[in-house]
C-alpha positions in Angstrom: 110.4 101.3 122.0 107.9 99.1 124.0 108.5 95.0 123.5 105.7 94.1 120.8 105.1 91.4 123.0 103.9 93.5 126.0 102.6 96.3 123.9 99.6 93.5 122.9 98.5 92.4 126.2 94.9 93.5 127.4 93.2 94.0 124.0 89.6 94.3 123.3 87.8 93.3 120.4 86.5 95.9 118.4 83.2 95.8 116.2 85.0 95.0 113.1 86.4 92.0 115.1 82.7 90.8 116.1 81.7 91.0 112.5 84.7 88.6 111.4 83.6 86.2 113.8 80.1 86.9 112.6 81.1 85.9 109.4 83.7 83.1 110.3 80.2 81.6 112.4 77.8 82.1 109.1 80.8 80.1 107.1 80.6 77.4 109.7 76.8 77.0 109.8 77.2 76.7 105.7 79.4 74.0 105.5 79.3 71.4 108.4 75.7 70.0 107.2 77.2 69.2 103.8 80.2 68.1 105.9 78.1 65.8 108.9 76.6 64.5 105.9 79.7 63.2 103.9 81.4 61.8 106.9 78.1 59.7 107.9 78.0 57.9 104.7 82.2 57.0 104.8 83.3 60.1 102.2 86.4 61.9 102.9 85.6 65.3 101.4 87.7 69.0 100.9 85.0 70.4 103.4 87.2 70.8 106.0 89.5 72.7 104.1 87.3 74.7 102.2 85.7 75.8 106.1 89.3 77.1 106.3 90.0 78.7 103.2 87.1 80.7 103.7 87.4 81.3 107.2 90.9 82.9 106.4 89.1 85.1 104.0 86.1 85.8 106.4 88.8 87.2 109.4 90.4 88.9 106.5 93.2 87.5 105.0 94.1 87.9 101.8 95.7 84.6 99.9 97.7 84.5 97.0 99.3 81.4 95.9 102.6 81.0 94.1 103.9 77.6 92.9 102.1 74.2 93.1 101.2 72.7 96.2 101.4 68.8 95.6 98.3 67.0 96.2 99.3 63.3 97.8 102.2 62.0 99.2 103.7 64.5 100.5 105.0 66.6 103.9 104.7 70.2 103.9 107.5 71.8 105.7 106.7 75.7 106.7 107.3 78.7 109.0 104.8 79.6 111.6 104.3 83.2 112.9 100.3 83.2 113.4 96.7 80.7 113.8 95.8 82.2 110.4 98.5 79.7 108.7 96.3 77.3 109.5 93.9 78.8 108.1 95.3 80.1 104.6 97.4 77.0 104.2 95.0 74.7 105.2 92.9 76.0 102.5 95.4 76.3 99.8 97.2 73.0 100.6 94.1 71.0 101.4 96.5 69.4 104.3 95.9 68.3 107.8 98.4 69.7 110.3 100.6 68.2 112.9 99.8 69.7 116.3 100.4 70.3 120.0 98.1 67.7 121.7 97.0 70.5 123.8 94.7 71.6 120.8 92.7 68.6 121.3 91.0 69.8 124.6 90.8 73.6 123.4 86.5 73.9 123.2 85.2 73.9 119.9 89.0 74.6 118.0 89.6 70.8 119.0 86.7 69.4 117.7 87.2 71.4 114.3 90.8 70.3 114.4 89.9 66.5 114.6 87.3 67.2 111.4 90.7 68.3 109.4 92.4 65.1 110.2 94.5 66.6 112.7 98.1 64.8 113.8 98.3 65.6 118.0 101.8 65.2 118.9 103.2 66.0 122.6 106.3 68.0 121.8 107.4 68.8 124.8 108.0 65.6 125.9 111.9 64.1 123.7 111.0 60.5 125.3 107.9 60.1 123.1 109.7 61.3 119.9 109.7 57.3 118.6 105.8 57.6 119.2 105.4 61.4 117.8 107.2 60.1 114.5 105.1 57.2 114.2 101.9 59.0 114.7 102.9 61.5 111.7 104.2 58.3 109.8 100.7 56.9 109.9 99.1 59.8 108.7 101.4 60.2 105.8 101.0 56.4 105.3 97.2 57.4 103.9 98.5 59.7 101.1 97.1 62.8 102.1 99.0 66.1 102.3 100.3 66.6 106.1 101.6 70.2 106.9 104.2 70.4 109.9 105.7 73.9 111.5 109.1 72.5 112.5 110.0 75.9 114.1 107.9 74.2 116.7 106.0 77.5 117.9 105.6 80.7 116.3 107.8 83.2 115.2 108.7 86.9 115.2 108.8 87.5 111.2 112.0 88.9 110.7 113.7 85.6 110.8 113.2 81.8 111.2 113.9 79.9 114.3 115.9 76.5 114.3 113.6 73.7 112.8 113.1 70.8 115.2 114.1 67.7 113.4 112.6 65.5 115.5 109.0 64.8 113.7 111.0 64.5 110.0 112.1 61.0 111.5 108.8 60.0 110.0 109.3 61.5 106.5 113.4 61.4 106.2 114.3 58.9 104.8 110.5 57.6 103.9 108.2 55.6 101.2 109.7 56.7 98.3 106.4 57.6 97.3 106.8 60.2 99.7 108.0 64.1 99.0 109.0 67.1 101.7 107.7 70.2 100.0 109.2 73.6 101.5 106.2 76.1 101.9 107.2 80.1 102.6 104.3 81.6 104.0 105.0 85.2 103.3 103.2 88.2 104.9 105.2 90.8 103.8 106.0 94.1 105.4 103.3 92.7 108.1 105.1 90.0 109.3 105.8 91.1 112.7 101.9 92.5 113.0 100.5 89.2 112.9 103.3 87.0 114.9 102.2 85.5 118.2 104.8 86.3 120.5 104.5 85.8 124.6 103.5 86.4 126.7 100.3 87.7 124.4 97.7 85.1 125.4 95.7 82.8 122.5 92.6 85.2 123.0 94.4 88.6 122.8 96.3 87.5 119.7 93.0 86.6 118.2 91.0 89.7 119.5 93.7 92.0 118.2 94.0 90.3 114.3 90.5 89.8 113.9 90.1 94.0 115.3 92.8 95.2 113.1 91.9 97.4 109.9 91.4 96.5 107.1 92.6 93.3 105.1 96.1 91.5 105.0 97.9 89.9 102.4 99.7 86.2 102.5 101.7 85.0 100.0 101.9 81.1 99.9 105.3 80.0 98.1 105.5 76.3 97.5 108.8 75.6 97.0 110.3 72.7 94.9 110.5 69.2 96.7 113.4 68.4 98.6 115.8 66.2 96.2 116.3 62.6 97.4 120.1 63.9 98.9 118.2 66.3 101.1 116.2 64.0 102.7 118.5 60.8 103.4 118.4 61.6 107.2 115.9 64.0 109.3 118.8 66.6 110.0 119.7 67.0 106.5 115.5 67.2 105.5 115.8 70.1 108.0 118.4 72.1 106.8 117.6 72.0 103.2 113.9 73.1 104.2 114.5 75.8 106.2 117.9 77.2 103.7 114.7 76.9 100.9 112.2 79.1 103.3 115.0 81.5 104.6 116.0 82.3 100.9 112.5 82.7 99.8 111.3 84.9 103.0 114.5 87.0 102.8 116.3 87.1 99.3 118.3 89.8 99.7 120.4 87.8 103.0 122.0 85.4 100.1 122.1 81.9 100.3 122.0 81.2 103.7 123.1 77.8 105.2 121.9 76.1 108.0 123.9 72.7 108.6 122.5 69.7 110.0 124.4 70.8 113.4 122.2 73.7 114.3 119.0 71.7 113.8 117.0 71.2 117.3 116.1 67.5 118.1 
């Protein structure tokens, strides 16, 4: 069988994928007047996430949420396999996201990400980590939800990569105000469908979800808060988030464990 990976190079969009962005355009158009407006007179405002929410939905994803997302205070912890847990969770979370700084020059996707808060870290580079952490800590410092991908790129579905512990300096130990919520995001027998794997390029990924038939389903699981044991260093935050997203992805594997040893830095 052909790598997934190479088997999605070279796609083309297809009508249906011209209509989502169609749609994804007409939700755009809808919301950033109301949006422009609110940020001219001081307001911070749910627009940003609402644009998201209903983007998901417009490119057609399906979300279903299970659990309660916290609403201040807190550090969302969860796996990455696709640019659509942005959007879902973005929507459903009302959170900003901590991101590659790259995103910041990408046309148009920057701009949006800056509107939704947006925390630009440069994780390739360890000497900045002191910087990356304070950057997040600020963020969290204003009491709004911050989501974070630990996994540090994307994933193939089937299982989670090592979480990078590197960013939790900010959040482990922190305020004690502050909570780590785990957050599964759970696509089901379609998880390795919509993971972004290289060498598939930003745009083909895109072209070939938004051509696909059809719509998707995501289940968002947020999980308990990390207990105040979990979280007394960035290493143990780690582990205990992604045991918590490993046995909520993939019950039937029992309780895995991933000790502080096998986190990245």
């Amino acid at each position: 069988m052909a790598s997934p990976s190479i088997a999605r190079t070279d796609v083309r969009l297809s009508v249906r994928g011209y209509a989502r962005i169609a749609l994804m355009a007409a939700v755009l158009l809808i919301l950033i007047l109301p949006h422009l407006l609110t940020k001219w007179v001081g307001l911070r405002t749910h627009i940003p996430n609402l644009y998201l929410g209903w983007t998901a939905w417009a490119a057609g994803l399906d979300v279903e949420i299970v659990g309660r997302p916290l609403r201040r205070n807190v550090l969302f912890v969860a796996n990455h396999l696709s640019w659509f847990d942005i959007l879902a969770l973005g929507g459903a979370g009302r959170t900003a996201f901590v991101s590659k700084s790259e995103v910041a020059d990408w046309p148009l996707v920057g701009w949006l990400a800056d509107q939704n808060h947006t925390v630009y870290v440069a994780r390739q580079n360890r000497h900045e980590v002191t910087q990356q952490a304070d950057a997040l800590g600020q963020a969290l410092a204003c009491g709004y939800p911050v989501a974070l991908f630990p996994e540090g790129t994307t994933g193939p579905g089937d299982a989670l990569l090592p979480f990078r512990a590197s960013l939790l300096a900010a959040a482990a130990p922190g305020p004690d105000a502050l909570q780590i919520q785990p957050v599964a995001l759970d696509y089901g027998a379609q998880a390795e469908e919509f993971a972004w794997l290289d060498p598939e390029s930003a745009g083909d990924n895109a072209k070939r979800l938004l051509s696909r038939r059809g719509r998707a389903k995501l289940v968002i699981r947020f999980l308990d808060p990390l207990d105040g044991d979990q979280i007394c260093d960035r290493k143990s935050a780690a582990a205990a988030a992604q045991a918590a997203i490993d046995r909520a992805l993939f019950p039937r594997r029992g309780d895995s464990a991933f000790p502080p040893s096998a986190m990245r830095l």
